[in-house]
N, CA, C and O of each residue as an XYZ file, in Angstrom:
364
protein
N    -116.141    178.117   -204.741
C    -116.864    178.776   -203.681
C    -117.205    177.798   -202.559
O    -117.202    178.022   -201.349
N    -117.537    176.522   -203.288
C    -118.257    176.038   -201.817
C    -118.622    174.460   -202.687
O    -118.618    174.082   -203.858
N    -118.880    173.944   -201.525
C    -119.427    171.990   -202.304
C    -120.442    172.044   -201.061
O    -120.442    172.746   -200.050
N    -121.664    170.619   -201.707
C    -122.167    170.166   -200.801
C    -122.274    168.748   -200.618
O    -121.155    168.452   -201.034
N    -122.705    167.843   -200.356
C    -122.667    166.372   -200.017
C    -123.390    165.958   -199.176
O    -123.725    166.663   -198.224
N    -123.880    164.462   -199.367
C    -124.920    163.419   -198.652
C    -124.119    161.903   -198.672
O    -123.633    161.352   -199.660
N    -124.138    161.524   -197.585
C    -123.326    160.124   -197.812
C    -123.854    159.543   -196.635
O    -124.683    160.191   -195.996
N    -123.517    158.468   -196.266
C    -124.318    157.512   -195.693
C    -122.688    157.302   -194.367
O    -121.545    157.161   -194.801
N    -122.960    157.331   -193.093
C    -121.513    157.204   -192.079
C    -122.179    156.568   -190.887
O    -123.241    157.115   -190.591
N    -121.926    155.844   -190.345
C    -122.392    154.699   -189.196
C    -124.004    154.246   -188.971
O    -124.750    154.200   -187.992
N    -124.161    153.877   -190.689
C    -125.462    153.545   -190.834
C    -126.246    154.361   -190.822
O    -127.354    153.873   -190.598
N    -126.279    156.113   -191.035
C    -127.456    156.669   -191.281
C    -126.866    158.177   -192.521
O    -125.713    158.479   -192.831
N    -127.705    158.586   -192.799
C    -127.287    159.380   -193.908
C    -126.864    160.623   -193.370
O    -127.192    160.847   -192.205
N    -126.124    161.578   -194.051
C    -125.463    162.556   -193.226
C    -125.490    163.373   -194.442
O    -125.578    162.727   -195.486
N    -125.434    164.644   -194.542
C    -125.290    165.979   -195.541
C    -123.834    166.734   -194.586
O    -123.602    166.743   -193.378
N    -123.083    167.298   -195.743
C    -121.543    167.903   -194.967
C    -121.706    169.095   -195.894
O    -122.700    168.882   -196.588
N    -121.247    170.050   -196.142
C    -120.568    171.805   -196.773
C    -119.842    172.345   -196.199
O    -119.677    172.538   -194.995
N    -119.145    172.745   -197.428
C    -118.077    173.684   -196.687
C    -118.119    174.920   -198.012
O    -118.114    174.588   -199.198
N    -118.156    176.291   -197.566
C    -117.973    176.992   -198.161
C    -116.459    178.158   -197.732
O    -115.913    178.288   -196.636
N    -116.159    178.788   -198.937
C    -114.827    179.459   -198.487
C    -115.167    180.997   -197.690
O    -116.041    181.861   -197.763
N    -114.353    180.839   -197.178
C    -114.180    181.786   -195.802
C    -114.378    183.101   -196.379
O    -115.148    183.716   -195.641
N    -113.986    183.885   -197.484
C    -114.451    184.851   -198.124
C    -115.929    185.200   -198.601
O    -116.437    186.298   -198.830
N    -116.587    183.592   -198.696
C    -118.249    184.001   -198.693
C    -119.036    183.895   -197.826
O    -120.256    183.742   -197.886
N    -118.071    184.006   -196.608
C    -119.361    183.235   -194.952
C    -119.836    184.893   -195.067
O    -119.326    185.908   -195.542
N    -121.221    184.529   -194.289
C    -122.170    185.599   -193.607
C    -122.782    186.270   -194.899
O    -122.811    187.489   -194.729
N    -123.281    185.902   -196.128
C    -124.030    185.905   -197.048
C    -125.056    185.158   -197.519
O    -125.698    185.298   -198.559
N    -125.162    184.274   -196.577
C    -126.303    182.914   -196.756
C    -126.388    182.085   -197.685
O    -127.325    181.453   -198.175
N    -124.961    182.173   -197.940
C    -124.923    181.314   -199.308
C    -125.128    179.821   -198.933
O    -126.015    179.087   -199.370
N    -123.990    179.446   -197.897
C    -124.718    178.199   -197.069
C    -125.344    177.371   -197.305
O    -125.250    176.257   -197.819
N    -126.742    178.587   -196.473
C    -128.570    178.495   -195.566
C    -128.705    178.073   -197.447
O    -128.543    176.865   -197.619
N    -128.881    178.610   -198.346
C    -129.591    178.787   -199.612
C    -129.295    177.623   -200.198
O    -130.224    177.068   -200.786
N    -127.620    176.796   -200.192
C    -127.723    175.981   -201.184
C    -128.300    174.838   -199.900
O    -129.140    173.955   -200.073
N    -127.771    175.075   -198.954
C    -128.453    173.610   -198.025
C    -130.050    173.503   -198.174
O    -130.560    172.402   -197.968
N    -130.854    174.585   -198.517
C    -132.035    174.447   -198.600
C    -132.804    174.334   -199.686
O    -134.025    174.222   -199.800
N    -131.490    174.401   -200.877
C    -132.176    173.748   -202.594
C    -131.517    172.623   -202.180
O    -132.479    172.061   -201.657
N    -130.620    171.888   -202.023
C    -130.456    170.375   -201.681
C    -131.626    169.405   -201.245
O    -132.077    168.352   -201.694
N    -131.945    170.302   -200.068
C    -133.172    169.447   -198.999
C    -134.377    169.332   -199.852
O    -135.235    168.449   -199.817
N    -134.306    170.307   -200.577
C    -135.245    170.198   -201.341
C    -135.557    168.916   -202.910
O    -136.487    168.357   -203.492
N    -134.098    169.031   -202.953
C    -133.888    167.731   -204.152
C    -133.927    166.220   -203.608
O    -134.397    165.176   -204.059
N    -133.143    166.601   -202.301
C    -133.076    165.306   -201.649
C    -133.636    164.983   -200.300
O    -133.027    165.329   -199.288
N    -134.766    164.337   -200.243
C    -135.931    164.296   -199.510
C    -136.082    163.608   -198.226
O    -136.629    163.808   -197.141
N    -135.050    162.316   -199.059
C    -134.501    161.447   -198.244
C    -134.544    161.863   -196.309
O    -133.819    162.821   -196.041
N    -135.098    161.402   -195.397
C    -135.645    161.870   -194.054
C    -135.512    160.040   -192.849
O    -136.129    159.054   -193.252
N    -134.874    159.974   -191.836
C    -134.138    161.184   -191.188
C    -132.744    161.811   -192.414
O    -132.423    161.224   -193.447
N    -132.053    163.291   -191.825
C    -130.806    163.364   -192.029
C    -130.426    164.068   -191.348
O    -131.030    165.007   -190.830
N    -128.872    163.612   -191.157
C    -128.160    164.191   -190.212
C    -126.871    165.245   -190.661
O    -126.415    165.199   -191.804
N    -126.457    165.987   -189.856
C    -125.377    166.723   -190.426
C    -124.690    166.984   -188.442
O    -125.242    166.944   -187.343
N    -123.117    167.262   -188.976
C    -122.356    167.787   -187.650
C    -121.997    168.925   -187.798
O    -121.833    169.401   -188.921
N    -121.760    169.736   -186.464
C    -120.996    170.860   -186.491
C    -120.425    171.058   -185.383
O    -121.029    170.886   -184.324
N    -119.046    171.488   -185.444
C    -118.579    172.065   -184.215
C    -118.818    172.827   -183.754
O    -119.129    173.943   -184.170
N    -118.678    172.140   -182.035
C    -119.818    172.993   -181.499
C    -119.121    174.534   -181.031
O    -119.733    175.130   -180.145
N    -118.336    174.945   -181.383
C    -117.686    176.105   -181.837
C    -117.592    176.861   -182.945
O    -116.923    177.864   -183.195
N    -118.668    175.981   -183.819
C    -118.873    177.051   -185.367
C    -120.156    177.389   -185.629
O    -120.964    177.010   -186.476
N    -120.196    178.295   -184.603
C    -121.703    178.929   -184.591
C    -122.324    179.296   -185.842
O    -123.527    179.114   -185.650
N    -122.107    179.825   -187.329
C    -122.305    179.614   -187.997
C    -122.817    178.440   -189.005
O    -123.672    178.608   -189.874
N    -122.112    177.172   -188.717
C    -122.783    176.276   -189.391
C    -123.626    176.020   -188.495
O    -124.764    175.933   -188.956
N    -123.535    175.825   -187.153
C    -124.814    175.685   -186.631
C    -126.389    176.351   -186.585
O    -127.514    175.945   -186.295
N    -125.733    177.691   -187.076
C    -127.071    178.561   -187.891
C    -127.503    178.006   -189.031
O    -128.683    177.780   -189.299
N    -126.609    177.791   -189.683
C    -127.286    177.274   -190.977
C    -127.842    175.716   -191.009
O    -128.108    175.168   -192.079
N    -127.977    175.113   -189.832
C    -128.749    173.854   -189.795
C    -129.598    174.658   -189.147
O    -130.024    175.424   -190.011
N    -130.153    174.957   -187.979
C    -131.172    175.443   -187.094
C    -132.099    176.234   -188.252
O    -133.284    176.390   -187.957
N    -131.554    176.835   -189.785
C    -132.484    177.654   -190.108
C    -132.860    176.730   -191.077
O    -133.684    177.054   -191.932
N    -132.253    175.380   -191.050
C    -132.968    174.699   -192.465
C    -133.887    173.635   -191.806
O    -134.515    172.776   -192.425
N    -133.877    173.803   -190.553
C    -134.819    172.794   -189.650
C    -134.107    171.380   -188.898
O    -134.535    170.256   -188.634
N    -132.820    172.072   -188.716
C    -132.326    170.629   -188.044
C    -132.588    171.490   -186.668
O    -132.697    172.676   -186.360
N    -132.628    170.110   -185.967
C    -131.812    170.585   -184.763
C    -131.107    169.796   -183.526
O    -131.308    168.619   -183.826
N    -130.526    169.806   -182.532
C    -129.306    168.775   -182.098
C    -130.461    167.645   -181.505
O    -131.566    167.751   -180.973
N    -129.511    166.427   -181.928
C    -129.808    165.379   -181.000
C    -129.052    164.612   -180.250
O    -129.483    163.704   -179.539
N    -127.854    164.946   -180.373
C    -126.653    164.638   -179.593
C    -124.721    165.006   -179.742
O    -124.245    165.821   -180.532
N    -124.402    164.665   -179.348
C    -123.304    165.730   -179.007
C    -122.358    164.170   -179.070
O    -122.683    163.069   -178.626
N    -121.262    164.532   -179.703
C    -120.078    163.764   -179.928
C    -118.217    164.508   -179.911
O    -117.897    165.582   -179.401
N    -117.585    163.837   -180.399
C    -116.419    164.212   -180.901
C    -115.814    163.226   -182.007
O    -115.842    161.997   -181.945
N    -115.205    164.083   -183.135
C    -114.384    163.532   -184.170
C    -113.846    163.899   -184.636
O    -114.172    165.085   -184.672
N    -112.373    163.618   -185.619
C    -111.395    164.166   -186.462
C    -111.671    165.296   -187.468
O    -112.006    165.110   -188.638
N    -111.459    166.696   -186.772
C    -111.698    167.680   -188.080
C    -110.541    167.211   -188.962
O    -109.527    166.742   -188.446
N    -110.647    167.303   -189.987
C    -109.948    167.091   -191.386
C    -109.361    168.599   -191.618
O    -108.182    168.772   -191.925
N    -110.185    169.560   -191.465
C    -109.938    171.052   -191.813
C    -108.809    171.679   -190.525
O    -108.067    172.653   -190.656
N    -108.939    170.857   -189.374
C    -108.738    171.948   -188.193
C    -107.477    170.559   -188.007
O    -106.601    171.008   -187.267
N    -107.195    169.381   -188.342
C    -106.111    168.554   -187.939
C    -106.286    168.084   -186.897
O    -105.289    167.381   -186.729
N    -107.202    167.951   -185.644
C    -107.494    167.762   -184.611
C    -108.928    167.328   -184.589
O    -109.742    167.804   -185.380
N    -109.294    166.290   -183.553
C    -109.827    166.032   -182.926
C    -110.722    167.317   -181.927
O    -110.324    168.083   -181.049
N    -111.916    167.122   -182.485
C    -112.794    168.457   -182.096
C    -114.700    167.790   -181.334
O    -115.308    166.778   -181.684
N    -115.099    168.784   -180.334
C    -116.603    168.129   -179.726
C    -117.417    168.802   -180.746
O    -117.139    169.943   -181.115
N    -118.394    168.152   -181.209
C    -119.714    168.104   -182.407
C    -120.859    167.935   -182.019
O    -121.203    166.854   -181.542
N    -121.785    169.086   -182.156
C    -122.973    168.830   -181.989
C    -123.738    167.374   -183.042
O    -122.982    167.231   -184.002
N    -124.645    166.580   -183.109
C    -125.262    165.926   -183.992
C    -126.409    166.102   -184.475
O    -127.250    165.230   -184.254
N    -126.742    167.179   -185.204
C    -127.863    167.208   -185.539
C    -128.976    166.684   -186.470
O    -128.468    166.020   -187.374
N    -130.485    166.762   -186.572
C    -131.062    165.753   -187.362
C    -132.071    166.561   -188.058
O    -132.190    167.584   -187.384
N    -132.952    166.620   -189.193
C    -133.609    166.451   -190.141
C    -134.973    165.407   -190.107
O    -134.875    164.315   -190.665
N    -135.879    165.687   -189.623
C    -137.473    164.557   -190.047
C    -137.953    165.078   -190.645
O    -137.760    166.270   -190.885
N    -139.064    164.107   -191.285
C    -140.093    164.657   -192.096
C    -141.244    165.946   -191.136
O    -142.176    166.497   -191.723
């Protein structure tokens, strides 16, 4: 169905998910990103989204991120080079 992850990428910690395209728009997401946050407390954190996947960008805005800067990097999923919001996580 779906993975989630926390790893550490140009010196600060980052959370990534991806869930399959057959379970978007069920909040499955919003729900596991927000038992994670909850296990892992760890503050700042950051997560990306393209800024064309309005969806994951819902599902940070509803777990309390929100942008602090705007980049570009290698989607892995999309094969290309894509612009990314950067969003963040405080206590």
């Amino acid at each position: 169905m779906g993975h989630i992850s926390s790893f550490e990428m140009f010196g600060e910690r980052e959370v990534s998910y991806w869930i399959d395209r057959a379970h978007w728009g069920k909040g499955i997401a919003t729900e596991a990103l927000k038992q994670f946050l909850s296990l892992d407390t760890v503050r700042p954190l950051h997560a990306r989204a393209a800024k064309d996947n309005i969806g994951s960008r819902r599902v940070l805005e509803k777990c309390g991120f929100f942008i602090l800067d705007e980049d570009s990097g290698f989607a892995n999923a999309r094969g290309m080079e894509i612009e990314e919001f950067i969003f963040t996580l405080r206590d």
